[in-house]
LOMARKOL-143043 format. One record per atom (N, C-alpha, C): residue number from 1; atom name; x, y, z. Coordinates in steps of 0.1 Angstrom, whole numbers, plus 5000, padded with zeros to 4 digits. Example, Ala and Ser with C-alpha at 12.3 -4.5 7.8 and 13.67 -1.06 7.14 Angstrom:
<node nr="1" atom="N" x="5132" y="4943" z="5078"/>
<node nr="1" atom="CA" x="5123" y="4955" z="5078"/>
<node nr="1" atom="C" x="5132" y="4967" z="5078"/>
<node nr="2" atom="N" x="5128" y="4978" z="5071"/>
<node nr="2" atom="CA" x="5137" y="4989" z="5071"/>
<node nr="2" atom="C" x="5129" y="5000" z="5079"/>
***
This chain:
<node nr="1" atom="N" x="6447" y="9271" z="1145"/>
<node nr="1" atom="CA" x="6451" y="9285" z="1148"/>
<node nr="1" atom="C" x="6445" y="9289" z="1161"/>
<node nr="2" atom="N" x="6450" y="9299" z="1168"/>
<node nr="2" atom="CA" x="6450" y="9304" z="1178"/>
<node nr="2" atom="C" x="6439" y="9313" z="1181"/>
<node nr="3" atom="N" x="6425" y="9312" z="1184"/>
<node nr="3" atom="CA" x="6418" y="9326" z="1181"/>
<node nr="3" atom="C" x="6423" y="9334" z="1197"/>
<node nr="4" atom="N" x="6417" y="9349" z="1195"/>
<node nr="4" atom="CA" x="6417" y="9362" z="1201"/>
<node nr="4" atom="C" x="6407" y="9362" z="1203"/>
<node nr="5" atom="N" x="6405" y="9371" z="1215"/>
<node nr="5" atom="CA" x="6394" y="9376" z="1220"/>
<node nr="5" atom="C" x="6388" y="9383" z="1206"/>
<node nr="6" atom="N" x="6378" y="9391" z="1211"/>
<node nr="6" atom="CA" x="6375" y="9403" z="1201"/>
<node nr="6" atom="C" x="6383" y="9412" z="1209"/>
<node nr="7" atom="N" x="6389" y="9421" z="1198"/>
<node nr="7" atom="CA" x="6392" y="9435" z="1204"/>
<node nr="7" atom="C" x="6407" y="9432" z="1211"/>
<node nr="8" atom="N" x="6409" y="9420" z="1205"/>
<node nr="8" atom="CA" x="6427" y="9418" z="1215"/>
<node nr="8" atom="C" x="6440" y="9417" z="1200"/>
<node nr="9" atom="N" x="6451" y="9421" z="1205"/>
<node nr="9" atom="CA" x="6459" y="9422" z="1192"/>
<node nr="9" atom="C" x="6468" y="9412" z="1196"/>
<node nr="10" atom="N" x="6472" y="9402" z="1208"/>
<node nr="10" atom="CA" x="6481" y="9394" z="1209"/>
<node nr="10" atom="C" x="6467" y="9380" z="1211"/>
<node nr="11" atom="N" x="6476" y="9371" z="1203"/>
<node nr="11" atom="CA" x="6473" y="9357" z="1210"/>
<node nr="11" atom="C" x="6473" y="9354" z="1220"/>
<node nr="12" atom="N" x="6464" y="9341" z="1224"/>
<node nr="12" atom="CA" x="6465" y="9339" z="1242"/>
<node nr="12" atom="C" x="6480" y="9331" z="1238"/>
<node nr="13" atom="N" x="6483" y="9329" z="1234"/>
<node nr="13" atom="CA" x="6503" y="9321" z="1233"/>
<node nr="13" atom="C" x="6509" y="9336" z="1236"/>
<node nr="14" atom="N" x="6507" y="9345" z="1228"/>
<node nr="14" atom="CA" x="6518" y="9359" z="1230"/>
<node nr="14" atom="C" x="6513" y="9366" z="1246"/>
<node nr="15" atom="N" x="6501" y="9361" z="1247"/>
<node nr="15" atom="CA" x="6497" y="9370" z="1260"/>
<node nr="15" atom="C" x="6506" y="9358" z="1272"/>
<node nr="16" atom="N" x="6501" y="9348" z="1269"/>
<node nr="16" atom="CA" x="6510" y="9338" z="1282"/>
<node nr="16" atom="C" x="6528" y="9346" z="1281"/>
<node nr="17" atom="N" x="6532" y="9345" z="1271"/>
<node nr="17" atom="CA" x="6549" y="9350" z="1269"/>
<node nr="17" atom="C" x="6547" y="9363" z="1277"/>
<node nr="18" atom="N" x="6537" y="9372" z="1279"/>
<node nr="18" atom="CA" x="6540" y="9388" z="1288"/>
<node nr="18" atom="C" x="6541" y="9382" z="1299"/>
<node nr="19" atom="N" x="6532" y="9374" z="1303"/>
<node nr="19" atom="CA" x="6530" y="9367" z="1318"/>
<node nr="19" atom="C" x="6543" y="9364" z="1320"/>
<node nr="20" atom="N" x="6548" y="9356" z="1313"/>
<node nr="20" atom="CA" x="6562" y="9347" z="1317"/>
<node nr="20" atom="C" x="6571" y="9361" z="1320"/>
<node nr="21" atom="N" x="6573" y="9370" z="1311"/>
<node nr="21" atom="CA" x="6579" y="9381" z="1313"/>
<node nr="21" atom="C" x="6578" y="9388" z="1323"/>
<node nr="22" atom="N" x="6567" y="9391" z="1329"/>
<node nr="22" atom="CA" x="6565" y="9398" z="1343"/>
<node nr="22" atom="C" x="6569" y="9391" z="1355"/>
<node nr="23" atom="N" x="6564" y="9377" z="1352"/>
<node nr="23" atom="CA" x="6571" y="9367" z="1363"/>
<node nr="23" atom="C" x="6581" y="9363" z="1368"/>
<node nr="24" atom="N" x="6593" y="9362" z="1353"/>
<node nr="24" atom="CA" x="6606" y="9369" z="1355"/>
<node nr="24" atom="C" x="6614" y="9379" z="1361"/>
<node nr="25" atom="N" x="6604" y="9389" z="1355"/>
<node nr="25" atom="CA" x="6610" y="9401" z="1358"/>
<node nr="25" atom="C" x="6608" y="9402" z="1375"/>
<node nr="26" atom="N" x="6595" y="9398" z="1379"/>
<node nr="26" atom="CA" x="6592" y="9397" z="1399"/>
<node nr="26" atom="C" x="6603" y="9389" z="1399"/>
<node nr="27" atom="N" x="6606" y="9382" z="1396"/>
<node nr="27" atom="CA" x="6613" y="9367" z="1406"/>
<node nr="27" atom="C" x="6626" y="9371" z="1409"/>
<node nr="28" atom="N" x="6635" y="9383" z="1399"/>
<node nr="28" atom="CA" x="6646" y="9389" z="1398"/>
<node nr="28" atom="C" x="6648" y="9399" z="1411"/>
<node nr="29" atom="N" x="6631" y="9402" z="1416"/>
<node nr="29" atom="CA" x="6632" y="9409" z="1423"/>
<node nr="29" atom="C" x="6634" y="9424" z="1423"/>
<node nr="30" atom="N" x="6629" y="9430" z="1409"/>
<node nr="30" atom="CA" x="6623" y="9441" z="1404"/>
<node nr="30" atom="C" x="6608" y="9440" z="1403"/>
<node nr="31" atom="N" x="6602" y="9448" z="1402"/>
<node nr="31" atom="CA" x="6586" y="9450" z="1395"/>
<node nr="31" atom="C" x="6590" y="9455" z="1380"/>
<node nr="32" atom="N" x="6582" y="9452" z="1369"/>
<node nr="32" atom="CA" x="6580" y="9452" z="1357"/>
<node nr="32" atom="C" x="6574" y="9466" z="1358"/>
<node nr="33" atom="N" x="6580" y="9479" z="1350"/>
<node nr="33" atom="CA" x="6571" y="9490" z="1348"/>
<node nr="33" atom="C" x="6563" y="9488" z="1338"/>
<node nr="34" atom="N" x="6552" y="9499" z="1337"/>
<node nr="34" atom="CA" x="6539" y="9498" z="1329"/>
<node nr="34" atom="C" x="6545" y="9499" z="1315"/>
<node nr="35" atom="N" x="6555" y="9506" z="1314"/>
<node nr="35" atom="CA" x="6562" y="9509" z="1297"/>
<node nr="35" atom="C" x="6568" y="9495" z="1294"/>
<node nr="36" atom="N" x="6573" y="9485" z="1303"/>
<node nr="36" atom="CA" x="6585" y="9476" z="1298"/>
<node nr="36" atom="C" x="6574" y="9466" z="1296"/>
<node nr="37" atom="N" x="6565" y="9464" z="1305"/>
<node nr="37" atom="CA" x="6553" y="9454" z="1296"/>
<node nr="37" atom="C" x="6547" y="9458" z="1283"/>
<node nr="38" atom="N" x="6545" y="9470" z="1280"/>
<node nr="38" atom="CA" x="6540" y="9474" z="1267"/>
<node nr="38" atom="C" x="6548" y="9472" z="1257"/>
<node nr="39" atom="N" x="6561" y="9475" z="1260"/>
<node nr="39" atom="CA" x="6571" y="9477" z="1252"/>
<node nr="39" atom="C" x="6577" y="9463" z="1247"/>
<node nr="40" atom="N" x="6576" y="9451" z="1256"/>
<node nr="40" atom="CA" x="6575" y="9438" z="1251"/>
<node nr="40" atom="C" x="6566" y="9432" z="1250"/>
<node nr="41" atom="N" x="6549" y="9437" z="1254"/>
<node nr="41" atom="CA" x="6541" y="9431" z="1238"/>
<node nr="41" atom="C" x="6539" y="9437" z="1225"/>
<node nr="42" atom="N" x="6543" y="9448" z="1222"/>
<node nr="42" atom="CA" x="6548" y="9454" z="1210"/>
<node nr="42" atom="C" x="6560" y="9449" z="1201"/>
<node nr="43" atom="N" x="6564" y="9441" z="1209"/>
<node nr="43" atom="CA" x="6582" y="9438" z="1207"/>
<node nr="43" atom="C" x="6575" y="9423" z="1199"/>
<node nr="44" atom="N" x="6571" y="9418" z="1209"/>
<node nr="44" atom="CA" x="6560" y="9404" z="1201"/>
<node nr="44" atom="C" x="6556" y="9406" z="1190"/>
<node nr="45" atom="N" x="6548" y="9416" z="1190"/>
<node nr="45" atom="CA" x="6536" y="9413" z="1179"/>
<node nr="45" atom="C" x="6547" y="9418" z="1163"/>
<node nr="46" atom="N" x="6559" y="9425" z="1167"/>
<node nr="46" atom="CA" x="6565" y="9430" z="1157"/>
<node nr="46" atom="C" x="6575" y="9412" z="1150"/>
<node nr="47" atom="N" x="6581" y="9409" z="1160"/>
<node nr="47" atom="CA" x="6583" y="9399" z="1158"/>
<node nr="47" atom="C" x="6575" y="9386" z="1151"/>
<node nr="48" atom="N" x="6564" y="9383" z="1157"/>
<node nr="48" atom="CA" x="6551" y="9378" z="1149"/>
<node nr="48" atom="C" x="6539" y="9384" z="1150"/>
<node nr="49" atom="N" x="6540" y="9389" z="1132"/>
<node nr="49" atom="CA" x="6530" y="9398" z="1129"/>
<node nr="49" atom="C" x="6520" y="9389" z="1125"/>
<node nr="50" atom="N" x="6507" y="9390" z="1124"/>
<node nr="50" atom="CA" x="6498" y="9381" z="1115"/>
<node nr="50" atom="C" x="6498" y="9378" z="1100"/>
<node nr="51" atom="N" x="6500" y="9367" z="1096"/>
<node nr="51" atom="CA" x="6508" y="9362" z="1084"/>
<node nr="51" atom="C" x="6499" y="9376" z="1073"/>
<node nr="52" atom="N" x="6509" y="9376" z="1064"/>
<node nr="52" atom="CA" x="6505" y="9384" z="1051"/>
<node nr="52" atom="C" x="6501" y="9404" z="1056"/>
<node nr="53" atom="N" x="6503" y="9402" z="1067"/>
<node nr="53" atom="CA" x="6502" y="9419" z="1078"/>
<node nr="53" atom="C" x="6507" y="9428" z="1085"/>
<node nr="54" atom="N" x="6512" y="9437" z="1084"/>
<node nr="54" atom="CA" x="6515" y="9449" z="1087"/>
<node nr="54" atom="C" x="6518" y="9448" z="1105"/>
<node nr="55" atom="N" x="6527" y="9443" z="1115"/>
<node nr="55" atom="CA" x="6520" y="9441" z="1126"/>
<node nr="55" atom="C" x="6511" y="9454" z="1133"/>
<node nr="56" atom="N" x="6505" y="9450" z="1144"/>
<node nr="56" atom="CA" x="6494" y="9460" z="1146"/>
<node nr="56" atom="C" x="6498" y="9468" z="1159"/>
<node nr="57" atom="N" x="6496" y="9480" z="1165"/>
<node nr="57" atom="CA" x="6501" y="9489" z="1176"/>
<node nr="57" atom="C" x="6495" y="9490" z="1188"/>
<node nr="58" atom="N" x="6502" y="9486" z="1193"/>
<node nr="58" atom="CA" x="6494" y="9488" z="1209"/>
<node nr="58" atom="C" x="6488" y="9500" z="1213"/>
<node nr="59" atom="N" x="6475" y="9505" z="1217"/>
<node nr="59" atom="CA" x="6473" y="9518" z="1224"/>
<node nr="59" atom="C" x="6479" y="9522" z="1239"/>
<node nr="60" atom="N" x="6475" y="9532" z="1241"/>
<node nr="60" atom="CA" x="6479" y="9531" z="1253"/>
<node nr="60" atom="C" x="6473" y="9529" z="1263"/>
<node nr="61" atom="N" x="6458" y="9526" z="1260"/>
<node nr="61" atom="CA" x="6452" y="9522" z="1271"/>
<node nr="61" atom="C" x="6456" y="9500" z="1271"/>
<node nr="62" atom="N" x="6463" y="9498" z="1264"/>
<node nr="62" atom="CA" x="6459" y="9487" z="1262"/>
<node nr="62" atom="C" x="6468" y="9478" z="1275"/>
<node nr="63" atom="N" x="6478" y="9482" z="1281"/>
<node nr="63" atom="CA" x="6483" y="9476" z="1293"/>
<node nr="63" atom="C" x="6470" y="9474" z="1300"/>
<node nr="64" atom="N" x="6463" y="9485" z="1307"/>
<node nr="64" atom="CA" x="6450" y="9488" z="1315"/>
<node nr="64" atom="C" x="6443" y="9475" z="1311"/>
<node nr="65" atom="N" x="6436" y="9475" z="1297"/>
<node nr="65" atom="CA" x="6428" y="9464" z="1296"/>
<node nr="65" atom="C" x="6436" y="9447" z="1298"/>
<node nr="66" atom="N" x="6449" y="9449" z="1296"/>
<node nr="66" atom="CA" x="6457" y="9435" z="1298"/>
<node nr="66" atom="C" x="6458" y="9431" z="1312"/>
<node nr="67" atom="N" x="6460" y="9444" z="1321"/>
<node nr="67" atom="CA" x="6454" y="9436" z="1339"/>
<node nr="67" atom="C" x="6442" y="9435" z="1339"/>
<node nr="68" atom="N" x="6434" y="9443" z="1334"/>
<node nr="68" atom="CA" x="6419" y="9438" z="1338"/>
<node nr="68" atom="C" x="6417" y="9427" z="1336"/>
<node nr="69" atom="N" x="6419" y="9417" z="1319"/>
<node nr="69" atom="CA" x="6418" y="9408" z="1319"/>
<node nr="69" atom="C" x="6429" y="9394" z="1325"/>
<node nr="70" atom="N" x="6438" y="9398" z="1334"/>
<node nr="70" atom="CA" x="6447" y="9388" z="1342"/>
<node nr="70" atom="C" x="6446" y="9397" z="1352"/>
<node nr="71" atom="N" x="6434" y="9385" z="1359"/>
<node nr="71" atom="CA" x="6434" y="9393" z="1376"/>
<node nr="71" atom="C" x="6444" y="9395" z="1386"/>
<node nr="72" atom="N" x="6457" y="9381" z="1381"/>
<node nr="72" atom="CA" x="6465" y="9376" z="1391"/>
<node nr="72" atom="C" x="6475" y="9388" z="1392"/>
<node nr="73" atom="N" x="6476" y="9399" z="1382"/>
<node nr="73" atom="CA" x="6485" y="9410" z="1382"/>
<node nr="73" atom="C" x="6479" y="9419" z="1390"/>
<node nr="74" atom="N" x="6493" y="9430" z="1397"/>
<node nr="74" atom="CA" x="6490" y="9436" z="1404"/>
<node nr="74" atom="C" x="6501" y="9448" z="1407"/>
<node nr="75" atom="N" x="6497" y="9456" z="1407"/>
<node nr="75" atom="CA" x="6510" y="9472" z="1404"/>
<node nr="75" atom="C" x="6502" y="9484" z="1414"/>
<node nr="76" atom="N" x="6514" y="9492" z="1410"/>
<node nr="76" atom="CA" x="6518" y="9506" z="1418"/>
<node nr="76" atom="C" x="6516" y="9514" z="1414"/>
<node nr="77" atom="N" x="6513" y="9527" z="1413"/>
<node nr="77" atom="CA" x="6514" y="9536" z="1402"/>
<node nr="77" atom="C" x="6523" y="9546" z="1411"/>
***
């Protein structure tokens, strides 16, 4: 099994799939807004929930803590 930080609701597997998503979405030659990342790792976690559980909700501060912890991201506001 996959552990999580403390205090994290995606897997480092589900957190690499945002990555891949944003890196997509640059390569296309858009930037990824702050809602369309949130809104597909919510889309994840609904998709794979933790076996026998309810899946769990993203806050809103939780984009914020998902660049702090991947330094290689970088945005606009």
């Amino acid at each position: 099994m996959e552990r999580k930080g403390s205090n994290r609701k995606l897997s480092n597997h589900q957190e690499a799939i945002v990555l891949a998503y944003i890196n997509y979405i640059d390569q296309i030659g858009t930037a990824p807004l702050l809602y369309q990342v949130h809104n597909a790792a919510q889309h994840i976690l609904k998709l794979y929930p933790p076996e026998g559980t309810e899946p769990p909700t993203l806050r809103r501060n939780w984009i914020k803590n998902f660049i702090k912890r991947h330094k290689d991201i970088t945005y606009k506001v």
